[in-house]
Each structure stands twice: as structure tokens, then as C-alpha cells.
C-alpha positions as CSV (number, residue, x, y, z in Angstrom):
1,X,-39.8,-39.4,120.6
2,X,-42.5,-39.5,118.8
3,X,-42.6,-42.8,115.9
4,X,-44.7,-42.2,113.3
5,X,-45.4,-45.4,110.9
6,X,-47.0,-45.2,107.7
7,X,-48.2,-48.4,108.7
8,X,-48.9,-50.4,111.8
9,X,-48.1,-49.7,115.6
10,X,-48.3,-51.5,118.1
11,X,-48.6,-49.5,120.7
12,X,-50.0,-45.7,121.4
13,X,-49.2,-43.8,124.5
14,X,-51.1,-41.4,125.8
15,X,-49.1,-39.5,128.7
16,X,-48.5,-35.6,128.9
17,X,-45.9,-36.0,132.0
18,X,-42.8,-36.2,130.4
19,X,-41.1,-38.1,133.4
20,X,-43.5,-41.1,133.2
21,X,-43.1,-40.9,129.3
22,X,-39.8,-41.5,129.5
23,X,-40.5,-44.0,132.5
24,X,-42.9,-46.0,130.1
25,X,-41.0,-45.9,126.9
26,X,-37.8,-46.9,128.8
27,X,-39.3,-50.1,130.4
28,X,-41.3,-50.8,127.0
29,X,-37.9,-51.1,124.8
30,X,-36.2,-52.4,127.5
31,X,-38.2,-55.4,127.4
32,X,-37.9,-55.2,123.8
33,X,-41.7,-55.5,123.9
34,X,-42.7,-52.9,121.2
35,X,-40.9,-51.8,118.1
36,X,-43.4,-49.4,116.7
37,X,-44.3,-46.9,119.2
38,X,-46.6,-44.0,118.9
39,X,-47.2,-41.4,121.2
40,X,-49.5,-38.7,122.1
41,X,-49.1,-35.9,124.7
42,X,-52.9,-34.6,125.5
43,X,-56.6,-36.3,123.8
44,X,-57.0,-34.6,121.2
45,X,-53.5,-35.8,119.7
46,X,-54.5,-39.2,120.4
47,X,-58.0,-38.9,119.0
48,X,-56.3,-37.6,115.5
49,X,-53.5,-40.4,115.7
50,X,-56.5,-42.8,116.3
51,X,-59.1,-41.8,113.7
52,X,-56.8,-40.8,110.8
53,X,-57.7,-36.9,111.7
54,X,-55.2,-33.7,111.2
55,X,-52.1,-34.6,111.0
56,X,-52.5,-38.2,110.9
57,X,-55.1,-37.8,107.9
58,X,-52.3,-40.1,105.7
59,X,-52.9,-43.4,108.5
60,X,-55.6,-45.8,107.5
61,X,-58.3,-46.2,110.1
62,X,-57.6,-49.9,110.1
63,X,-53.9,-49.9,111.1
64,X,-54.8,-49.4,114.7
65,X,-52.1,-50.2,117.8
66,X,-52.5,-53.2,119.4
67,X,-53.5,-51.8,122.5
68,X,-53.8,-48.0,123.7
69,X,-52.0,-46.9,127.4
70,X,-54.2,-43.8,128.0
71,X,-53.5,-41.6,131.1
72,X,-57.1,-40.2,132.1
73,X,-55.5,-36.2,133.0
74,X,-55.0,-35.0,129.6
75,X,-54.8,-31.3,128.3
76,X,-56.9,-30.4,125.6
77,X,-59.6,-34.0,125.7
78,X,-59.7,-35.5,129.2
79,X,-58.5,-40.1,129.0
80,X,-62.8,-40.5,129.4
81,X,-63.6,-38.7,126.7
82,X,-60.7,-40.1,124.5
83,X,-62.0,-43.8,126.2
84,X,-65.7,-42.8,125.7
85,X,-65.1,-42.0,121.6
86,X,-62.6,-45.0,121.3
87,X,-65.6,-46.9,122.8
88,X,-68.6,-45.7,120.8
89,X,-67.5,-46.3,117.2
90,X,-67.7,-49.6,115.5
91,X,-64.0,-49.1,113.7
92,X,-62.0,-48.8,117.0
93,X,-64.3,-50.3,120.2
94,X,-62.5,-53.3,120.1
95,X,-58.9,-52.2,120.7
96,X,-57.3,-52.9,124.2
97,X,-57.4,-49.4,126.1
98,X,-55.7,-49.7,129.3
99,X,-56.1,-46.7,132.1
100,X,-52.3,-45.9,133.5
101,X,-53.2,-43.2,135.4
102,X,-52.4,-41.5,139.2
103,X,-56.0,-41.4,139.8
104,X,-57.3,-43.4,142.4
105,X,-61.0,-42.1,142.5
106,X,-63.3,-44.7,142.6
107,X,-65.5,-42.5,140.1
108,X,-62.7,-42.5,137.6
109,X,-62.5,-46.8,138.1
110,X,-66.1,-46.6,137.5
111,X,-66.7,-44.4,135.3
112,X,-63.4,-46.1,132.7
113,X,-65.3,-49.6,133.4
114,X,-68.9,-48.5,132.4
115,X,-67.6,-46.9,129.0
116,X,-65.6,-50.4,128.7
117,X,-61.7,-49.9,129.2
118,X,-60.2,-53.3,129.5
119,X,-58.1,-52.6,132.5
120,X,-57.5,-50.1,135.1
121,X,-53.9,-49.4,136.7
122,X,-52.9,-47.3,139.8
123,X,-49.3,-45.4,138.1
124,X,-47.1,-46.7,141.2
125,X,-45.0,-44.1,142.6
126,X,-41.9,-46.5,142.9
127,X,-39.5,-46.3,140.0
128,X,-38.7,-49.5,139.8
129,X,-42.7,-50.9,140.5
130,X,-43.8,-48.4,137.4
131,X,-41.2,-50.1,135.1
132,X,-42.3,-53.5,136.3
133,X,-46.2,-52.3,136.1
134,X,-44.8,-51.5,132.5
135,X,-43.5,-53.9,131.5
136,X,-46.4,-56.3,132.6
137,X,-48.9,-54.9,130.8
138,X,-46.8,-55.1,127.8
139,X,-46.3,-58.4,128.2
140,X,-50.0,-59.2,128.4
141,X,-51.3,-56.8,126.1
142,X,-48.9,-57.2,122.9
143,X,-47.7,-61.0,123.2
144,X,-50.3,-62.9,125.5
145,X,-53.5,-61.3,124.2
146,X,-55.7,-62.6,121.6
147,X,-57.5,-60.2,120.2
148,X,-60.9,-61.2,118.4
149,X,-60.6,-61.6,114.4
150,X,-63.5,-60.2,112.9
151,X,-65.2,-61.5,109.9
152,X,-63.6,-60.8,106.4
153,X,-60.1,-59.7,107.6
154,X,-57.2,-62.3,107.9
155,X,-55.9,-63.5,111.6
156,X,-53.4,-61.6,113.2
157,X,-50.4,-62.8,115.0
158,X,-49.9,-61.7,118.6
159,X,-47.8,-58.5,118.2
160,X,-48.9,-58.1,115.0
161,X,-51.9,-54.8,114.4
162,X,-55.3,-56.1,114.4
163,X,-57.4,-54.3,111.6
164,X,-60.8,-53.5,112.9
165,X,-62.9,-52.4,110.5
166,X,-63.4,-51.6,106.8
């Protein structure tokens, strides 16, 4: 399942249930909304996928996804963590983190908003609600977006990666 591009991705996924995985990537390709998909099964994956770490050592910091679906209960690195380290460094603070998580406790929604995740979602328990939640944010997030373009790197096209640093 898991795609590993030498280059760009458009999309990492950070889910450890394998049912909503399969939910996710499912509804994603269905829509035919992301090609290159990348995903992670607990933080500290996600954390080496992100900043070129381990196993992902060969990936260049500035080919980061377009935007980052991170489930907050995680094994090994918790999603605030993950969010709060995504958040702090210069390279990767602007990249699209959305919370797709089963946790509805107001301190998780506050917590996510004060280290700056750019959206919160409630997994629905429905089948077909969490394809069309899916499906949604994909929509938004890879083709709708416009993500900022920072000074000396070229534009990017909606669906296209966004470099974000040196």
C-alpha cells in the first residue's frame, strides 16, 4: 500500500486502523483525486517520511505532500506531537495538516488549533459519510487550495507539491 516516490506526493496519510486506511485510500482514488500517495501507519513513520529521516533519508526535504491527513491516536509519536514538530520548523509549517481523527474531545480541537492544524474533522462512523468526508477534503485540499508561494521558488499548480523551503 504504501507509494514511495523519489519525488513528489501529494498526499501523506497518517492512519494506523487499517479499516479506515483502506476507507480513505478507497474514496481518495476513487475520486481520482491523488495519484501519488504516501502513507504512514504510527508518528514516528510520518515524522521520517516528512523530514527526510530513516528510511526516507533519499527524499528531499522540499518535496513535501500537498497536504498531510494525520489521525491524532498514533503508536509510537501521538498526531500532536507529529502536528506540534510539523508546526515548529520553518521547512514544513506551512503544509496543510488536516486532523481526521475519532476524537471528539474538545482538548484535542484545542489543543490541534493552538499548535496551528488547518482543519479539524470528526472520522464519521457512516461508511458512506467517511468516503464522502474523504473525498471532500480532497477536493479542497489538493485542487481548490492555494497554497502560499514563497520567495525564490517557482509557483506551483494546484495538485502540484509545493516546495517549502531551501
Amino acid at each position: 500500500m504504501n507509494q514511495i516516490e523519489p519525488t513528489a506526493v501529494e498526499l501523506l496519510l497518517v492512519e494506523d486502523n487499517p479499516q479506515d486506511l483502506e476507507l480513505a485510500l478507497r474514496a481518495l482514488r476513487k475520486a481520482n483525486l491523488a495519484n501519488r500517495i504516501h502513507v504512514a501507519r504510527d508518528g514516528a513513520e510520518a515524522l521520517d517520511f516528512i523530514f527526510c529521516e530513516g528510511t526516507h533519508a533519499n527524499r528531499r526535504i522540499i518535496d513535501v505532500p500537498n497536504v498531510i491527513l494525520l489521525d491524532l491516536n498514533l503508536p509510537k509519536i501521538d498526531g500532536l506531537d507529529v502536528l506540534r514538530r510539523i508546526k515548529a520548523d520553518p521547512r514544513t509549517k506551512t503544509i496543510p495538516v488536516v486532523v481526521l481523527t475519532s476524537s471528539k474531545e474538545q482538548s484535542d480541537v484545542i489543543a490541534s488549533y493552538q499548535i496551528g492544524v488547518n482543519s479539524y474533522i470528526v472520522k464519521p462512523v457512516n461508511f458512506e459519510q467517511f468516503n464522502q468526508s474523504v473525498r471532500d477534503l480532497g477536493l479542497f485540499w489538493l485542487l481548490l487550495n492555494q497554497p502560499p508561494i514563497l520567495a525564490g521558488l517557482p509557483p506551483q499548480p494546484a495538485g502540484q507539491a509545493r516546495p517549502v523551503g531551501p
